[in-house]
C-alpha positions in Angstrom: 118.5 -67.9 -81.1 116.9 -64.5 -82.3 119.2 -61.9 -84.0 118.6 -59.4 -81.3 119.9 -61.8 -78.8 122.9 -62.6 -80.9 123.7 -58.9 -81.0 123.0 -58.6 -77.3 125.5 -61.5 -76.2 127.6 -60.1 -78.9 127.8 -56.2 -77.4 128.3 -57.8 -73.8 131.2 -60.1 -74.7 133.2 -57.5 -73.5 133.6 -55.8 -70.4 134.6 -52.0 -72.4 131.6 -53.0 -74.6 128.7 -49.8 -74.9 125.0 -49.2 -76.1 124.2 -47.0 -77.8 123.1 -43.8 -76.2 121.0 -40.6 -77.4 119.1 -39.7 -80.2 118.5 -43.5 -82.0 117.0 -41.4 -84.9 119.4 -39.1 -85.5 121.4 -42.6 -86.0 119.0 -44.1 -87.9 118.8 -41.2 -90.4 122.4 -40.8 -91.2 122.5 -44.4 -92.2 119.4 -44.0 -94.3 121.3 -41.4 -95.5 124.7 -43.7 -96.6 122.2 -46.5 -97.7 123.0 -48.5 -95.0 119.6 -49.3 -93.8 118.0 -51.5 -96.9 120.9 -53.8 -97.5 121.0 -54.8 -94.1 117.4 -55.7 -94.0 117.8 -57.8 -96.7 121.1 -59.8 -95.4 121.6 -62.9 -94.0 121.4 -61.8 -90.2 122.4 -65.5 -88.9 125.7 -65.3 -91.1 126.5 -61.7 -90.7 125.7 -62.3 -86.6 128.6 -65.2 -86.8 131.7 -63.0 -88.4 130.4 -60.1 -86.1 132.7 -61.2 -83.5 135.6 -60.9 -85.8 135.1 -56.8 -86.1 134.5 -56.3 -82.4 137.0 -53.9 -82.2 135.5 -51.6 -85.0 132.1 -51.9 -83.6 132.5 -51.3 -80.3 134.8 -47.7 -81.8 132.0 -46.9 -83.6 129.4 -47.3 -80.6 131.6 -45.2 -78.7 132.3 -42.4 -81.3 128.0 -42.1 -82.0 127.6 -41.9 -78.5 130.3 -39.3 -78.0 128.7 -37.4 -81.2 127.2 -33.8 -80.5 126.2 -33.2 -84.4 122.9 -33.0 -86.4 122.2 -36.6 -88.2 123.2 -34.4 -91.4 126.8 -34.2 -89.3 126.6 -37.6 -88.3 126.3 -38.8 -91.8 129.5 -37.0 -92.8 131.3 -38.6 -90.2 129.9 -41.7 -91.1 130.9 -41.9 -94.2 134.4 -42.6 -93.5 133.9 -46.1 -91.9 133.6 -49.3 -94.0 130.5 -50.4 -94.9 130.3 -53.8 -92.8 131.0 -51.5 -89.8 128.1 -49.5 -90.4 125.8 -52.4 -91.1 126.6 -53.9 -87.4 125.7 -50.3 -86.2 122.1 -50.4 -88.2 122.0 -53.7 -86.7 122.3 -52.5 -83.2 120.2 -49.8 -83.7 117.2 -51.7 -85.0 118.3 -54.0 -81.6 117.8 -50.8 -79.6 114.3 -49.5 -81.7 113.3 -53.0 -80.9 113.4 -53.1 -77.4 112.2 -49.8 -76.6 109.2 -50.8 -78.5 108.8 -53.8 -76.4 109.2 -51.7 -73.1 106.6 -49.2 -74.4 103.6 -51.9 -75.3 104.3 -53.5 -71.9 103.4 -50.4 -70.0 
């Protein structure tokens, strides 16, 4: 099973689960910002993907909190900055899930 499936069936295990909404960049930046975005192309996707389920609860805040988020990417990265690491990796994850499909949708048109 592809990662981006795993994190799919993963964000809809959960009927209070949420995508991500809004500006995917802005997202995107602020973890570049923390360093967030290199170690988590580098990891072990199959074995991060299996303890994912374990932090369900912290994701699915931190979904919520992004998408509630008014800020500049410069802001976001502030708030950012006071969640664990791990957290934020499963958020670069799903937003490299999100960049991934909208790409699809775009060549198909």
């Amino acid at each position: 099973m592809s990662a981006a499936r795993k994190i799919e069936q993963f964000i809809q295990t959960d009927k209070s689960s949420v995508f991500l909404q809004g500006n995917l960049q802005n997202i995107f930046d602020a973890l570049y910002y923390l360093g967030i975005i290199d170690p988590v192309l580098e990891m072990d996707w199959d074995e991060a993907l299996t303890i994912m389920p374990n932090y369900s609860d912290e994701v699915h805040g931190l979904i919520q909190m992004v998408n509630e988020f008014k800020g500049s990417g410069e802001e976001l990265a502030e708030v950012l900055k006071s969640y664990d690491e791990r957290t934020l990796g499963y958020l670069a994850m799903e937003v490299a899930r999100e960049f991934a499909d909208f790409h699809a949708r775009e060549e198909l048109h």
